[in-house]
N, C-alpha and C positions, 0 to 999 in steps of 0.2 A: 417637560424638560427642566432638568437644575440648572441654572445658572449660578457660577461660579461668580460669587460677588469678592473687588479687590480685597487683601488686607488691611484695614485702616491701619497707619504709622501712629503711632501718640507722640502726643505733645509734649505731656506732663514728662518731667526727666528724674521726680523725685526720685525713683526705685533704682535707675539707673544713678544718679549721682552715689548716693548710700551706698550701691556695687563698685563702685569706682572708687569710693573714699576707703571702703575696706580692702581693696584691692590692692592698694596704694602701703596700705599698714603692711597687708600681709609682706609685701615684696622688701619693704622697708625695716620688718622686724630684727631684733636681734636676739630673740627667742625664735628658735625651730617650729616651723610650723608645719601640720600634718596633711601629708601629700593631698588625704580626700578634704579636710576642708580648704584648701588650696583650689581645687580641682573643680567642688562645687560653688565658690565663687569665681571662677573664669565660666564655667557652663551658665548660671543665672547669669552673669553679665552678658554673657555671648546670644543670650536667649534677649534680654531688653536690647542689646543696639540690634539687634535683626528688627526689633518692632518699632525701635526710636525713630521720629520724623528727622529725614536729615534738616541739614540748615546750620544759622549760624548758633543757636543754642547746644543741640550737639559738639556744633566744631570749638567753644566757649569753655564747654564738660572737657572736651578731650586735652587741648589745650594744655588744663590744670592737673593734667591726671598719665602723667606720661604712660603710668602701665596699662590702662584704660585703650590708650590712642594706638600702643603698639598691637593690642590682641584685638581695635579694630581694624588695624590694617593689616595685621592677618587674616583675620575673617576675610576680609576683605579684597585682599591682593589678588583672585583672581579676574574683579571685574575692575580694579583701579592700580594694582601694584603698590609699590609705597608714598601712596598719597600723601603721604602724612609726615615725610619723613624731611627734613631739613636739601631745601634744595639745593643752597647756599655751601653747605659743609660737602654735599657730593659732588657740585662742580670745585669747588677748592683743592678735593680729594683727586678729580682728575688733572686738573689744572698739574700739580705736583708732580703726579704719573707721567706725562707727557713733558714736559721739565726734565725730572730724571732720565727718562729714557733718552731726549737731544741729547744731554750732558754722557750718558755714557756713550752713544753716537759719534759723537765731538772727539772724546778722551779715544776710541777703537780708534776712528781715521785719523788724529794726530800723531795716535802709537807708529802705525801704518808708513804713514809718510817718513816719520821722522828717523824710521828702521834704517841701517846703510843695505844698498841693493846687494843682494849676492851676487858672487862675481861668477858667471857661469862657467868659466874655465878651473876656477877652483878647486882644487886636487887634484885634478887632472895633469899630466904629464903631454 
């Protein structure tokens, strides 16, 4: 019988950081860059964080590399979501929503009240 031995993670991030610094260029460039080599460094990169050991050396890499940290959390998102993403700026972002929405709440029921009642005999004879 085969047994299925785990994948070992690496350690080493050199080949991954390199993918992340070019990755970083391409998205940053102000020269056009060409969809396939575009295309095959998100696949190499996509291919080293699938083999990178997590931890704080990873999370170090990503950190520094925004366009790195967002195609891992794409990769990613369906066993963590947006891990990665600023938690600070998405409660702020609700925090406002919910603000706004009282405030138009407030402004409807003060229109409401403030309306004079109609007089139900009005035009009537």
């Amino acid at each position: 019988m085969n047994a299925i031995k785990p994948h070992p993670h690496k350690t080493d991030l050199t080949v991954t950081h390199v993918l992340a610094e070019l990755l970083e260029r391409l998205e940053c460039s102000t020269e056009p860059v060409g969809a396939e080599q575009y295309r095959s460094v998100v696949l190499h990169l996509v291919n080293e964080l699938g083999d990178v050991e997590p931890g704080t050396a990873l999370g170090a890499l990503l950190d520094t590399h925004p366009a790195a940290a967002e195609l891992y959390e794409n990769v990613n998102y369906q066993y963590a979501g947006l891990c990665r993403s600023a938690l600070d700026a998405s409660l702020a972002a609700e925090r406002e929503a919910k603000e706004a929405l009282n405030r138009a709440m407030r402004r409807a029921s003060n229109h409401s009240t403030n309306q004079p009642k109609e007089d139900p005999n009005h035009g009537k004879s």
